[in-house]
C-alpha positions as CSV (number, residue, x, y, z in Angstrom):
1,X,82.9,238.0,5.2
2,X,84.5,236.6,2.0
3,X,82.1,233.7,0.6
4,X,83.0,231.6,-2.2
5,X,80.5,229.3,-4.1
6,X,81.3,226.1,-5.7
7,X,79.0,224.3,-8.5
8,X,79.7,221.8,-10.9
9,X,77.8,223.5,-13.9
10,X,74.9,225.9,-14.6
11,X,72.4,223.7,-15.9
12,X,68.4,224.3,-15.6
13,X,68.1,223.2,-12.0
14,X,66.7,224.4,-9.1
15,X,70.1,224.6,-7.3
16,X,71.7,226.0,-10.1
17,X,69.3,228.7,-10.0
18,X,69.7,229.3,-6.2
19,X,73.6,229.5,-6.7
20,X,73.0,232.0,-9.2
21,X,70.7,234.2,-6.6
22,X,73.3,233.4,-3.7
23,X,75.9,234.7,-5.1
24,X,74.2,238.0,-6.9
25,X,72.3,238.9,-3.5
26,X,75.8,237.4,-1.2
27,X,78.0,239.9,-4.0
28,X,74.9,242.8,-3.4
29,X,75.7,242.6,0.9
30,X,79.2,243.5,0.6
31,X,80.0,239.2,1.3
32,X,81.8,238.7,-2.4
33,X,80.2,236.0,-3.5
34,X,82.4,234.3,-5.7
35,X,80.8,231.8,-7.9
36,X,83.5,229.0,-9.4
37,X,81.9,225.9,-11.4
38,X,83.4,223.1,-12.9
39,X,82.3,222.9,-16.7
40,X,81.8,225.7,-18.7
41,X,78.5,225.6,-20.4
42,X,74.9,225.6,-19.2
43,X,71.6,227.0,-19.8
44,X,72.1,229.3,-16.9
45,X,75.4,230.1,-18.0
46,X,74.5,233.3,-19.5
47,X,72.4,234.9,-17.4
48,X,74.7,234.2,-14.6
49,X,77.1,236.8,-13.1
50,X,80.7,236.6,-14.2
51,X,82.4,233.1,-12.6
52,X,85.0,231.4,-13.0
53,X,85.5,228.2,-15.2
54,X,87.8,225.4,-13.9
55,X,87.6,223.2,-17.2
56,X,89.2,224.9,-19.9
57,X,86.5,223.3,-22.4
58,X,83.1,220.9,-21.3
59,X,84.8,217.0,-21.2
60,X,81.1,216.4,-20.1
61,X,82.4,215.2,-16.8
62,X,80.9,216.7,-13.8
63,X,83.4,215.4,-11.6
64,X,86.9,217.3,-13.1
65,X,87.3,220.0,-11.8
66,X,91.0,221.1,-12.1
67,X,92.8,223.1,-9.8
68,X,89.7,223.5,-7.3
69,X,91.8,223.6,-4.0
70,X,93.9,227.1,-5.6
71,X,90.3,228.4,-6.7
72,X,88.3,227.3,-3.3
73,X,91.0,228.5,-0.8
74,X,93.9,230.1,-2.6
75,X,92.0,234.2,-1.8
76,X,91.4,232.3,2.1
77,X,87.6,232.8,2.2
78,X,86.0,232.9,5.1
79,X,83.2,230.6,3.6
80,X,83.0,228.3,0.7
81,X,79.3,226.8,0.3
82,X,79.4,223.6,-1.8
83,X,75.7,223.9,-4.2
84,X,75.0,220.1,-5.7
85,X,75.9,216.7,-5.1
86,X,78.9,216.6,-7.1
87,X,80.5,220.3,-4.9
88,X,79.7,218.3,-2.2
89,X,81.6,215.2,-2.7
90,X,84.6,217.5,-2.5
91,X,83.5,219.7,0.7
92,X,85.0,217.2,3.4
93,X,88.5,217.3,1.4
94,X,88.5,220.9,0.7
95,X,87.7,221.5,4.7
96,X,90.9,219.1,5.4
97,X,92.9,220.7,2.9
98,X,91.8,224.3,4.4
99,X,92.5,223.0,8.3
100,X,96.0,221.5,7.2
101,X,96.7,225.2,5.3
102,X,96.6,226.8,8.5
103,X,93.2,228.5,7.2
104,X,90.2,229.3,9.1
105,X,87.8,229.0,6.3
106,X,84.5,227.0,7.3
107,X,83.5,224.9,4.4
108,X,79.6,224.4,4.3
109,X,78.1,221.3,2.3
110,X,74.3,221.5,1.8
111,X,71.7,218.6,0.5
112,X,69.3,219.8,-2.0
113,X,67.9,217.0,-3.7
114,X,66.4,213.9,-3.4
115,X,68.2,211.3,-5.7
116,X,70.2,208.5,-4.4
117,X,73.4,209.7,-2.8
118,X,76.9,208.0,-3.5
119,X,78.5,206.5,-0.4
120,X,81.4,209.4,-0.6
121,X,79.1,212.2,-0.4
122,X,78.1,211.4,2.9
123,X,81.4,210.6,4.0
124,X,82.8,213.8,2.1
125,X,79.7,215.8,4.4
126,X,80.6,214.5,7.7
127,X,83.8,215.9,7.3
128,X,82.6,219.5,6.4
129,X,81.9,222.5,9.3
130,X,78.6,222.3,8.9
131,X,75.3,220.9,6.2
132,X,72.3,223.1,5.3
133,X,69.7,221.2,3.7
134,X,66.6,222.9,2.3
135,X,63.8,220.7,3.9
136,X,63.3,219.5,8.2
137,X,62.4,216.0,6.1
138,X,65.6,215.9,4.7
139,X,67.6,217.1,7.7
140,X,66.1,214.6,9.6
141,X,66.8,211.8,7.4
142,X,70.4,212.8,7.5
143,X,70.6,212.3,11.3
144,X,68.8,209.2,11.7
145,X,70.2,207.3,8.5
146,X,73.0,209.3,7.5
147,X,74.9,209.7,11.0
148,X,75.1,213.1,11.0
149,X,75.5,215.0,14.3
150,X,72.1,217.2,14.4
151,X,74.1,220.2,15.8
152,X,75.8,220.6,12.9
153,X,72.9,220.5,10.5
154,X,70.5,223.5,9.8
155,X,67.1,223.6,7.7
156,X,67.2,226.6,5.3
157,X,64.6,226.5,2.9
158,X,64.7,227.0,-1.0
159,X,63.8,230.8,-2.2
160,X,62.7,232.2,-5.4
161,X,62.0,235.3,-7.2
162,X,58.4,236.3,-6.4
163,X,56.2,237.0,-9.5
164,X,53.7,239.6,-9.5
165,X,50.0,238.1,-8.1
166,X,46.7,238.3,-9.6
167,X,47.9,237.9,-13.2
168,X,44.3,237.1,-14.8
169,X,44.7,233.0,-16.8
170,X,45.9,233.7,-19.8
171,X,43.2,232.0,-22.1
172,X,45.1,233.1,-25.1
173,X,48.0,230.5,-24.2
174,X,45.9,227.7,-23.3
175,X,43.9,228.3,-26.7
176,X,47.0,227.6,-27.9
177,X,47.7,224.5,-26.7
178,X,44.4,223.1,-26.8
179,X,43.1,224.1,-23.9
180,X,39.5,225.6,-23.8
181,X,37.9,228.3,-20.9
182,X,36.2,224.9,-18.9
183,X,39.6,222.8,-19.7
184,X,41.3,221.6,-16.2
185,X,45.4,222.1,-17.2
186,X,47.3,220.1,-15.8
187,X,50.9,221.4,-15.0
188,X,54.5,219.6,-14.3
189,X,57.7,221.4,-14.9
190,X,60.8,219.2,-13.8
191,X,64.0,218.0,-16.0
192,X,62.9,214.4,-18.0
193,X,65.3,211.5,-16.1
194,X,63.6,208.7,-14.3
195,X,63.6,210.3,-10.7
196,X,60.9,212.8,-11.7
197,X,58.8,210.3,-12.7
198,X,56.6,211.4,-16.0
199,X,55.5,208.5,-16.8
200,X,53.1,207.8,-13.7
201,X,51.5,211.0,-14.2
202,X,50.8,210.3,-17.8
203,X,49.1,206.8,-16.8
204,X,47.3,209.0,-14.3
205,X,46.2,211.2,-16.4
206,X,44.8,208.5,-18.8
207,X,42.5,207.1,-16.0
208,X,40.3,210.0,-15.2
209,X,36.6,210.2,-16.3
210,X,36.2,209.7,-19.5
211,X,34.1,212.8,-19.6
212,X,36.8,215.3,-18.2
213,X,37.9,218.0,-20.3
214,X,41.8,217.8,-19.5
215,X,45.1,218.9,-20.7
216,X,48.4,217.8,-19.0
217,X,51.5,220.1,-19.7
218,X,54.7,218.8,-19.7
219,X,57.3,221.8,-19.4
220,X,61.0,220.5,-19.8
221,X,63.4,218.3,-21.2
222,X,65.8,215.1,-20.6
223,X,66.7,211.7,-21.4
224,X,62.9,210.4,-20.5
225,X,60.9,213.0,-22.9
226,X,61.7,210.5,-25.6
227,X,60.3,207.8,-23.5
228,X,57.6,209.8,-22.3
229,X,56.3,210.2,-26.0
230,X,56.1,206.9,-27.1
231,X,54.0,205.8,-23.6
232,X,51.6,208.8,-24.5
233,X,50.8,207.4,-28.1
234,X,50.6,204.1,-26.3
235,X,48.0,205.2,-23.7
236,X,46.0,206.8,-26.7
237,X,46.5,210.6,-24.8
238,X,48.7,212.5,-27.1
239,X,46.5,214.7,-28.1
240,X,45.7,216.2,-24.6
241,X,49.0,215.9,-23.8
242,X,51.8,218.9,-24.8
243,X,55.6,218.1,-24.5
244,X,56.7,221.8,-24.2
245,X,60.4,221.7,-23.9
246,X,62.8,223.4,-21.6
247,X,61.6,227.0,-21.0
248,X,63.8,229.6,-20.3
249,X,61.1,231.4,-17.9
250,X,57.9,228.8,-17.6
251,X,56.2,231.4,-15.9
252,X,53.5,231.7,-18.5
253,X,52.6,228.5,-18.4
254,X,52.2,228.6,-14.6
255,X,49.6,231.7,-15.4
256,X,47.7,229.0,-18.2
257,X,47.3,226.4,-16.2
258,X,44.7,225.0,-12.9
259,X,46.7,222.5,-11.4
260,X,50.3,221.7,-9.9
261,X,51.3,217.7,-10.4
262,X,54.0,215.8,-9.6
263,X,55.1,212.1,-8.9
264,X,58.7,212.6,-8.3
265,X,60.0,210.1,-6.1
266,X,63.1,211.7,-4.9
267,X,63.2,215.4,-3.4
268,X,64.3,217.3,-0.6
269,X,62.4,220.4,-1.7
270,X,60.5,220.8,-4.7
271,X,61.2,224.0,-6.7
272,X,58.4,223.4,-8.8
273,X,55.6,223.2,-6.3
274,X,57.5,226.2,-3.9
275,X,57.0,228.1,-7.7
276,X,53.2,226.8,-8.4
277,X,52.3,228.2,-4.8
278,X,53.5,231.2,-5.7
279,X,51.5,231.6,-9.0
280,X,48.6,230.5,-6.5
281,X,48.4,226.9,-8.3
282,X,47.0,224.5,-6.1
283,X,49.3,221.1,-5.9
284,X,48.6,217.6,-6.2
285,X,52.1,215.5,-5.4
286,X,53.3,212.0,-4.2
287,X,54.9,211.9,-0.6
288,X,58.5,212.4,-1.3
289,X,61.2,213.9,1.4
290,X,60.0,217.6,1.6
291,X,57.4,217.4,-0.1
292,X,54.2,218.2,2.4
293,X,57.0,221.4,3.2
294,X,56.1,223.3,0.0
295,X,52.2,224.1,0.7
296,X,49.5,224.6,2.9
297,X,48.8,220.4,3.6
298,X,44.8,220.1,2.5
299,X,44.6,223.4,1.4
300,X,46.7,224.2,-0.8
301,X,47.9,220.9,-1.9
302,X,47.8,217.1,-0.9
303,X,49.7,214.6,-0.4
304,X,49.0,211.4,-2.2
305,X,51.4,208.1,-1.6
306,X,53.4,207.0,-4.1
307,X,51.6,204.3,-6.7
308,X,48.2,205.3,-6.2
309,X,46.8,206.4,-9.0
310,X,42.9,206.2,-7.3
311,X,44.3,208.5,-4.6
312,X,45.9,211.0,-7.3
313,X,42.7,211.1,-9.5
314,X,40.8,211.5,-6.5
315,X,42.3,214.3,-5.4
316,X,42.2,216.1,-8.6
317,X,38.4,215.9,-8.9
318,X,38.3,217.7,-5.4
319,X,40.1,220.5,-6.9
320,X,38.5,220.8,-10.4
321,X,34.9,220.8,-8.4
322,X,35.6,223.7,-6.8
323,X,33.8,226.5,-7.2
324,X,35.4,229.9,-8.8
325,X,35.2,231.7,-5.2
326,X,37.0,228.3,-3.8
327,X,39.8,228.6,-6.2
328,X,40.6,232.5,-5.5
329,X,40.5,231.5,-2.0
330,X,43.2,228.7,-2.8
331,X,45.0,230.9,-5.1
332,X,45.7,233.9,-2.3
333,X,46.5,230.9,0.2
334,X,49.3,229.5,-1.7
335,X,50.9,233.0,-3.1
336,X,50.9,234.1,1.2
337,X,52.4,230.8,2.0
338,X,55.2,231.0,-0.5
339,X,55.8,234.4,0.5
340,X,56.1,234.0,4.2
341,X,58.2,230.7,3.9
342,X,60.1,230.9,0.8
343,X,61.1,234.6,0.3
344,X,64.6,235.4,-0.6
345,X,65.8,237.7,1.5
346,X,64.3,235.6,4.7
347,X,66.4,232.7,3.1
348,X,69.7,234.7,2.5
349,X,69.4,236.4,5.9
350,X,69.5,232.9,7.6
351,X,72.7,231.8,5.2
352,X,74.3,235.0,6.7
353,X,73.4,234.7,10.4
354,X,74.6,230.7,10.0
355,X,78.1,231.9,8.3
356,X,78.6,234.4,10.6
357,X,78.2,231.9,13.4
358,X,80.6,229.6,11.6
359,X,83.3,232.4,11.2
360,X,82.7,233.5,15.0
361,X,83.0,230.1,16.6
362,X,86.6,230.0,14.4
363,X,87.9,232.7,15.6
364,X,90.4,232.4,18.7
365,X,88.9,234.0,22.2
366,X,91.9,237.1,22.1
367,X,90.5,238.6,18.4
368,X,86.8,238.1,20.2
C-alpha cells in the first residue's frame, strides 16, 4: 500500500508526535508513508523525517494549505490519513475530489482530541471512508451526537515510545527544583491554552494541608503560562510551584516526580497520562472523554469530576500515604498497562489491518 499523511504543522502535540511515528514505522513496512503538512515550521519539525511543505513560508494560518489536492492524490495513494482537526476539515473534500478523479484512494479522518469541534469538521468526516478515533469514549460520542454510522468508525488507541523501566527518582533533579527526598511532586505536562486547564490545578494545589510538603511541576508552554503565573503569586504558591517550559524530551521530569495530574476538560486520549503510566506514575485526573482509558481505574489512577477540588485533594492524600512497597506495586501496574494497551507496534498493526480492509473492500470482485 501507498499511504500518504496529512498534518497541518509539527507543533509539540501529541498528534504531531504520532504522525511523526506513523509515518517513520508506515515508511519502515514497505507502506511509504508520506508525510505532507501545511506550514513549515514546528518544534517537531526537525526531528521529523523529510516532508513535504505546502506553504512556501509560515502565514501563521493553519488552514492554507496550497495545492493539497496535487499533493494528497496527484501519486494516487491507496490511503491518505488526515492527523488533526484542521487535515480533517479537508478529508470529506479530498475523498470527493478522489471519487470524481476516478481514484480508488480511501481517505481516512481520525478524532484525536477533545476541544470543541467546528460544525465543518463533522460534516467534512461523514464524508470520509472511514474515522479512527483514539478513545471507545470518543467513538462513542461521535455516533450518538455526532451522527456518525458506527460501522465506519474504529477505536485505535494512542502509542508511544516505551522508556526503559525501573529508572531509580532522580533526587538530583528534584533538589533542583526544590523538591526534597519526603517532597510529593506533583506533575502536569500539556500545552498552556484554556482547554488544559492549569489554573484549577494550581487552586488545587493551594488547598491541601497546610503541613504537606508539595511541589507542583508545570512542564510546557502557551498562551495561559502568563496567566498561570500571575494566579500563582495570587494564591501565595509560587514558590512550590516551577513553570518549566516546553521540553524537548520531559522524560526526566517524569523520573523526578510522584504524581500524574491533570484537569483538562477536553480529551479523547490523554498523551500525558498514557506517558505517566508508562514511567509507572500514578494519575490523578478530571473525567474528561478518554480519560478513565489511560490507566488501571483505582489502581493506577482515579477519576475525579470536574470542579471538585475536595475530591482531587482527596485522592491525592490516598496516594502520597502509601507505603514504599504500595508505590512499587503501583509503579509496575501502570508501566504493564501502558505496555499491553498502548504499544506501538500493536497500534500500527491495527492502522494496517484497517487500511488494508479499506483498500480490499475498493477493489472490484474480478482483481479479487
Amino acid at each position: 500500500m501507498k499511504i500518504l499523511i496529512l498534518q497541518d504543522q509539527l507543533r509539540s502535540g501529541g498528534t504531531e508526535r504520532h504522525s511523526i511515528l506513523l509515518s517513520r514505522e508506515f515508511a519502515a513496512l514497505g507502506h511509504g508513508g508520506e508525510l505532507v503538512v501545511f506550514r513549515p515550521g514546528g518544534r517537531l519539525a526537525a526531528s521529523a523525517p523529510a516532508h513535504q511543505v505546502l506553504q512556501p513560508f509560515d502565514t501563521g494560518l493553519d488552514w492554507l494549505a496550497p495545492g493539497l489536492t496535487r499533493a494528497a492524490l496527484g501519486g494516487a495513494p491507496d490511503i491518505v490519513l488526515c492527523m488533526g482537526k484542521t487535515a480533517n476539515c479537508f478529508a470529506g473534500p479530498l475523498q470527493g475530489r478522489a471519487r470524481t478523479r476516478g481514484l480508488a484512494t480511501r481517505v481516512v479522518a481520525t478524532l484525536r482530541a477533545g476541544d470543541r469541534l467546528p460544525w465543518f469538521y463533522y460534516a467534512s468526516v461523514r464524508r470520509a471512508a472511514h474515522l479512527v478515533a483514539n478513545s471507545h469514549e470518543a467513538a462513542t460520542e461521535l455516533v450518538n451526537n455526532h451522527g456518525l454510522d458506527r460501522g465506519h468508525v474504529s477505536v485505535i488507541h494512542n502509542s508511544l515510545v516505551f522508556p526503559e523501566g525501573g529508572a531509580p527518582r532522580d533526587e538530583a533533579l528534584r533538589a533542583r527544583l526544590g523538591a526534597g527526598p519526603g517532597t510529593t511532586v506533583l506533575l502536569n505536562v500539556a500545552m498552556f491554552r484554556p482547554s488544559k486547564n492549569q489554573r484549577d490545578l494550581l487552586k488545587i494545589a493551594a488547598g491541601l494541608p497546610k503541613g504537606w510538603d508539595w511541589r507542583l511541576w508545570l512542564v510546557g508552554d502557551g498562551v495561559e503560562r502568563r496567566v498561570c503565573e500571575r494566579l500563582a503569586t495570587a494564591l501565595g504558591i509560587s514558590e512550590r510551584v516551577s513553570f518549566l517550559g516546553f521540553q524537548q524530551d520531559p522524560a526526566p521530569y517524569y523520573r523526578a516526580a510522584d504524581i500524574a495530574v491533570h484537569a483538562s476538560r477536553e480529551e479523547a486520549l490523554s498523551n500525558f497520562l498514557i506517558e505517566a503510566q508508562s514511567h509507572g506514575l500514578p494519575v490523578v485526573a478530571c473525567k474528561a472523554l478518554g480519560i478513565s482509558e489511560c490507566f488501571v481505574r483505582g489502581r493506577t489512577g482515579w477519576v475525579v469530576p470536574q470542579g471538585d477540588p475536595a475530591a482531587f485533594r482527596a485522592a491525592l492524600a490516598t496516594l502520597a500515604d502509601d507505603t514504599p512497597a504500595t508505590r512499587a506495586q503501583r509503579a509496575a501496574e501502570a508501566r504493564r498497562f501502558a505496555q499491553r494497551a498502548f504499544d506501538p507496534q500493536v497500534q500500527v498493526r491495527a492502522y494496517i489491518g484497517l487500511f488494508k480492509t479499506l483498500v480490499r473492500d475498493t477493489l472490484p470482485a474480478s482483481a479479487l
